[in-house]
Every structure is written in structure tokens, then in C-alpha cells.
C-alpha positions, 0 to 999 in steps of 0.5 A, a space after each residue: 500500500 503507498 502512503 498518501 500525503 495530505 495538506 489539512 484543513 485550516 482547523 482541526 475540525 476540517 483536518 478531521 473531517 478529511 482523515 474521516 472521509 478518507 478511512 471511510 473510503 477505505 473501508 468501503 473499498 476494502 472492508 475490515 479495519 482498513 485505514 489510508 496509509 498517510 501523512 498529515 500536515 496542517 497549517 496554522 490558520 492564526 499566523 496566516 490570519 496576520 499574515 492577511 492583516 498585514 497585507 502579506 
């Protein structure tokens, strides 16, 4: 099985949400107690927020 590289959300909510869909897909797919083979990594939505109020 190959490892997927994933890009989260801006929230921890929405990273989740992705991580779900994902295993869910695989279970679907291949039945048992299937999960992705994957990496995450998240940004952190405050730095990018002044980032923005900046004007960077």
C-alpha cells in the first residue's frame, strides 16, 4: 500500500473531517479495519490570519 500525503484543513475540525472521509473510503473499498496509509500536515490558520492583516 503507498502512503498518501495530505495538506489539512485550516482547523482541526476540517483536518478531521478529511482523515474521516478518507478511512471511510477505505473501508468501503476494502472492508475490515482498513485505514489510508498517510501523512498529515496542517497549517496554522492564526499566523496566516496576520499574515492577511498585514497585507502579506
Amino acid at each position: 500500500m503507498k502512503t498518501i500525503g495530505l495538506i489539512g484543513g485550516m482547523s482541526r475540525e476540517s483536518s478531521a473531517e478529511y482523515y474521516r472521509l478518507i478511512n471511510l473510503g477505505m473501508k468501503a473499498c476494502l472492508g475490515g479495519h482498513r485505514n489510508a496509509r498517510s501523512i498529515m500536515a496542517t497549517v496554522c490558520f492564526e499566523e496566516i490570519k496576520e499574515l492577511q492583516h498585514a497585507q502579506q
